[in-house]
C-alpha positions in Angstrom: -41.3 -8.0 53.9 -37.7 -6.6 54.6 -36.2 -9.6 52.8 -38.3 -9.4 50.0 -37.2 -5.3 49.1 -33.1 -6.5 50.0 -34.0 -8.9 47.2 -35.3 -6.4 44.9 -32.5 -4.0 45.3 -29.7 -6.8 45.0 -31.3 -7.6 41.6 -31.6 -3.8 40.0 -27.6 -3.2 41.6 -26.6 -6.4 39.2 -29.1 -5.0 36.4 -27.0 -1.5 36.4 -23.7 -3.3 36.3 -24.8 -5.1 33.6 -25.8 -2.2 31.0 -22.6 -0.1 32.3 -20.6 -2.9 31.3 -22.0 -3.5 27.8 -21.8 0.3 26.9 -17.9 0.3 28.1 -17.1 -2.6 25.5 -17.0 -0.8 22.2 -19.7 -2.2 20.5 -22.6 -0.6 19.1 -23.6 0.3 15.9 -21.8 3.2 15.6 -18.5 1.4 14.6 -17.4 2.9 11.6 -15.4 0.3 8.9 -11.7 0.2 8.6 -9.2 -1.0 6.4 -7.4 -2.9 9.5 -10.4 -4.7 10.7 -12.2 -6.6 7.8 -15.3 -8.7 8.0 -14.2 -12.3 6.8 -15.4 -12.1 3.4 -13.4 -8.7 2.8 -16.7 -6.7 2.3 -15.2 -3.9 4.5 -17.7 -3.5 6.9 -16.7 -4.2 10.2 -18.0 -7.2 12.4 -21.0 -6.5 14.8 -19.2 -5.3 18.3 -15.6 -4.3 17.0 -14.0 -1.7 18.3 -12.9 1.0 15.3 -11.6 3.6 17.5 -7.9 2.8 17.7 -8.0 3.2 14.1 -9.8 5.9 14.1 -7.9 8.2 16.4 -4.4 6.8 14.0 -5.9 8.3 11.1 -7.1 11.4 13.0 -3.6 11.7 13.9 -3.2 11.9 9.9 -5.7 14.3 9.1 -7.7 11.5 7.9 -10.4 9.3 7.8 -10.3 5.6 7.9 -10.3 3.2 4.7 -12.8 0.4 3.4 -11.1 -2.7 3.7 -10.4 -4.5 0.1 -12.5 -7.0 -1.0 -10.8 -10.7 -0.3 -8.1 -10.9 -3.2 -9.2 -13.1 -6.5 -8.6 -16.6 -6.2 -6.8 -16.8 -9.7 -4.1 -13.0 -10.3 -6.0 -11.3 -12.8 -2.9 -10.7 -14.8 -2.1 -12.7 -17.5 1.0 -13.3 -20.0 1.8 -14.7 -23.3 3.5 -17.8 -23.1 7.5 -16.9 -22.5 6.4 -13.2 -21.7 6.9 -11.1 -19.2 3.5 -8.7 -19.1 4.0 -5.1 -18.9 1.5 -3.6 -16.8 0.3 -0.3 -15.9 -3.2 -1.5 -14.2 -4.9 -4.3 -13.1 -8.1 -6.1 -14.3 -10.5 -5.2 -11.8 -13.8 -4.2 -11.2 -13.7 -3.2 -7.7 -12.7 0.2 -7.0 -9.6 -0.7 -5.6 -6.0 1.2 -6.5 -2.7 0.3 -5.7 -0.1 2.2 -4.2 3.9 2.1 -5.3 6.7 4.1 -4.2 9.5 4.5 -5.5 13.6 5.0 -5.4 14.2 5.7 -1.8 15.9 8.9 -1.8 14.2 10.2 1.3 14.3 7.9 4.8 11.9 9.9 6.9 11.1 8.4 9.7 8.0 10.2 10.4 6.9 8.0 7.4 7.5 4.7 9.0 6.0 6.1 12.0 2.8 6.8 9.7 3.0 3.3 7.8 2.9 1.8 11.3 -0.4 3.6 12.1 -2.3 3.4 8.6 -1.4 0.2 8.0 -2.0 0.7 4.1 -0.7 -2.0 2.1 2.0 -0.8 -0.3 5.1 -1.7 -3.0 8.0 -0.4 -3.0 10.5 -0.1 -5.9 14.3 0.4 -4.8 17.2 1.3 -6.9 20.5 0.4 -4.7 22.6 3.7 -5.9 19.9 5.4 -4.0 19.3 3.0 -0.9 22.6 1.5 -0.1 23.4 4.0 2.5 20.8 2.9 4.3 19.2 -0.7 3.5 18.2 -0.7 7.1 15.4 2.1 6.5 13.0 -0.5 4.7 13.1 -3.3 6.8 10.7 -1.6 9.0 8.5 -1.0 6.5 9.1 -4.6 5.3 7.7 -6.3 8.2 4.5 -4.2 8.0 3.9 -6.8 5.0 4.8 -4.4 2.5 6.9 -5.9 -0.4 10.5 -4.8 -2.3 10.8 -5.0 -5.5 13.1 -3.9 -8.3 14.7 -0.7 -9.6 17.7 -1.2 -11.1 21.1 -0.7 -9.9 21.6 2.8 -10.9 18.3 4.5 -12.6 19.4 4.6 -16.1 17.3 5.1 -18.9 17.0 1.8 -19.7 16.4 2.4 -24.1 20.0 4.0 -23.6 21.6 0.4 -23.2 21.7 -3.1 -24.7 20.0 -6.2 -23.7 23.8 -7.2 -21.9 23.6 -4.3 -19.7 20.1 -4.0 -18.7 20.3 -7.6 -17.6 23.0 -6.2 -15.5 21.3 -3.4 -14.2 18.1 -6.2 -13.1 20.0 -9.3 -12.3 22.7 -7.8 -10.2 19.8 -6.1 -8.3 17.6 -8.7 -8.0 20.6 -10.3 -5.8 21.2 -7.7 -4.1 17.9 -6.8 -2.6 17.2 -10.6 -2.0 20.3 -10.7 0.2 19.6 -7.8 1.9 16.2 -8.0 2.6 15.3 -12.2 2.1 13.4 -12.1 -0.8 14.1 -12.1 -3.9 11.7 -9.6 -5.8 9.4 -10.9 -8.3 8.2 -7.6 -10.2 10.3 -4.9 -11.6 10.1 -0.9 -12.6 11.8 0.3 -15.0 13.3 4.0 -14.3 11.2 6.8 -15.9 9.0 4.4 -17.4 11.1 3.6 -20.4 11.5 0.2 -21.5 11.9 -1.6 -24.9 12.0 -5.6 -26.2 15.2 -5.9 -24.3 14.3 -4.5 -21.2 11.4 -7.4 -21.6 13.9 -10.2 -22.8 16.4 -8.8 -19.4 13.9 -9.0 -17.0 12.7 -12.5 -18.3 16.2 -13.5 -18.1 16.4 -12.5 -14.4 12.9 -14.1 -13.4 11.1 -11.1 -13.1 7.3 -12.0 -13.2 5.7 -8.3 -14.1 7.2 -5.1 -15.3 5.2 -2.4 -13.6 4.4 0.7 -14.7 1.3 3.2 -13.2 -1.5 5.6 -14.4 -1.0 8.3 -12.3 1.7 10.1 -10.4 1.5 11.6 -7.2 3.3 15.0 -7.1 3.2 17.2 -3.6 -0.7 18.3 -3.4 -2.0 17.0 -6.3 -2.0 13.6 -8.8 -1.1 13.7 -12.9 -3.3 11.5 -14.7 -2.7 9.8 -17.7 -6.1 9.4 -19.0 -8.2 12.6 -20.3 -11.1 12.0 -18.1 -8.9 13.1 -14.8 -9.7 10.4 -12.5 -9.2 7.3 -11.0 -10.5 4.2 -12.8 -10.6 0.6 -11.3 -7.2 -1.0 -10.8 -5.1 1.7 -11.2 -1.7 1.6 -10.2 -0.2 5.1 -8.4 3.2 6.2 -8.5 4.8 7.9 -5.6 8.5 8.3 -4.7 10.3 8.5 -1.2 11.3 12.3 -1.7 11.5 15.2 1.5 10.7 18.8 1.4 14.0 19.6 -0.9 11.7 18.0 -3.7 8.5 18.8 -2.3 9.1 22.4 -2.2 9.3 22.3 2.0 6.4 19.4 2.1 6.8 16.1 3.7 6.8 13.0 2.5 4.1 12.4 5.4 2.2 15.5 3.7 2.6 14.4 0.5 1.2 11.0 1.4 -2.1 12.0 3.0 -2.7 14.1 0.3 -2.4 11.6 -2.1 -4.7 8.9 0.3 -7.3 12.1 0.4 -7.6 12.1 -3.6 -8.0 8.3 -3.3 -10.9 7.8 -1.0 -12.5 11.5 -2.1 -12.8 9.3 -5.3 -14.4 6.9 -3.7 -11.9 4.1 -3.4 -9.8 1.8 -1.3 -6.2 0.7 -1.4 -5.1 -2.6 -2.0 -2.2 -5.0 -2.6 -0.6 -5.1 -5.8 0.9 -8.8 -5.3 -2.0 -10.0 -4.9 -3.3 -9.2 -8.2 0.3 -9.8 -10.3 
């Protein structure tokens, strides 16, 4: 009889290891989705046992919540061009609610930035101009390797309807060099500076191999976004323009500050973020 109650307590020892174990792992169905940990078909719920609350606590750290993942990106890039054209684009064809984000210049080099890039992991572009950067090229690279692309902003932000087809190309060509030596890639896409551009801004950029002139639909500011559109909102493909600027623009806000703002009117709206090269 003694052997047969050892028996029985060896078995309901093992039994409590066993559910301790599986409440330890991080699974359960509280998991809560996140843009870093995507189911396989991009439908940005998170797989049955992952464990959301690394992410979770980098947002916190934030001030914010976690993002949906983006749905898998189109087979075919939803923008099209003319024969011999380069498109000028200011959002994409989509109908997933799905923005992108762009900064631009790269006036201020905050680290705290890169530090928040590393734990957000929220896909971006970036538009350099190299009167701006060349101080410090080294800035980006960080920011590079997170997957994030560089793309192009002329040499020296001119108002590019001030000059001739000669010196625009100038202004695109000499950049696109520049930044693909300094950073290994050549860029594909390219801003103009204020938004202005005319036919030979187009027939420049085509002449340097740019694939997409990019423009936006709204601009961030320091708390809030402008919008282009009357309705005052985000609409499906948007493209947002931001710029690496410190508190001496941001009347003593951060460009960390600034950011979460702008990712709190984004998902308040109910969207997600995702990668403009994959769409252009």
């Amino acid at each position: 009889m003694g052997w047969l109650v050892r028996k029985k307590a060896v078995g309901a020892a093992v039994l409590g290891l066993l559910m301790v174990a599986g409440c330890s792992s991080g699974g359960g169905s509280g998991s809560t989705p996140s843009a870093s940990a995507p189911s396989a078909k991009g439908s940005g719920t998170a797989s049955p046992g992952t464990d959301t609350s690394g992410t979770e606590a980098a947002y916190r750290k934030w001030g914010l919540k976690p993002f949906a993942a983006p749905p898998a990106p189109p087979a075919e890039k939803p923008v099209k061009a003319k024969p011999g054209e380069v498109p000028v684009v200011s959002d994409i064809p989509t109908k997933d609610k799905i923005v992108f984000v762009t900064f631009d210049d790269g006036a201020e080099k905050d680290p705290k930035f890169v530090e928040m890039m590393k734990d957000l992991k929220i896909p971006f572009t970036m538009f350099l101009t190299d009167d701006i950067i060349r101080s410090d090229y080294g800035y980006f690279k960080p920011l590079q390797e997170l997957g994030n692309s560089i793309e192009n902003h002329t040499l020296s932000h001119p108002n590019m309807r001030t000059l001739g087809e000669a010196a625009q190309k100038n202004e695109i060509c000499t950049q696109e060099k520049k930044l693909g030596k300094e950073y290994g890639k050549a860029p594909r896409l390219f801003r103009p500076p204020y938004g202005n551009w005319n036919e030979n801004t187009r027939a420049a950029a085509k002449s340097c191999d740019v694939q997409a002139i990019i423009l936006w639909r709204e601009s961030m500011q320091i708390t809030n976004m402008q919008y282009q559109r009357g309705d005052k909102k985000l609409h499906p493909g948007d493209i947002i323009l931001a710029h690496f600027r410190g508190p001496k623009e941001l009347k003593g806000a951060s460009m960390t500050e600034m950011t979460a703002n702008m990712l709190r009117h984004i998902q308040e709206q109910g969207f997600t973020v995702a990668r403009l090269e994959d769409y252009v």
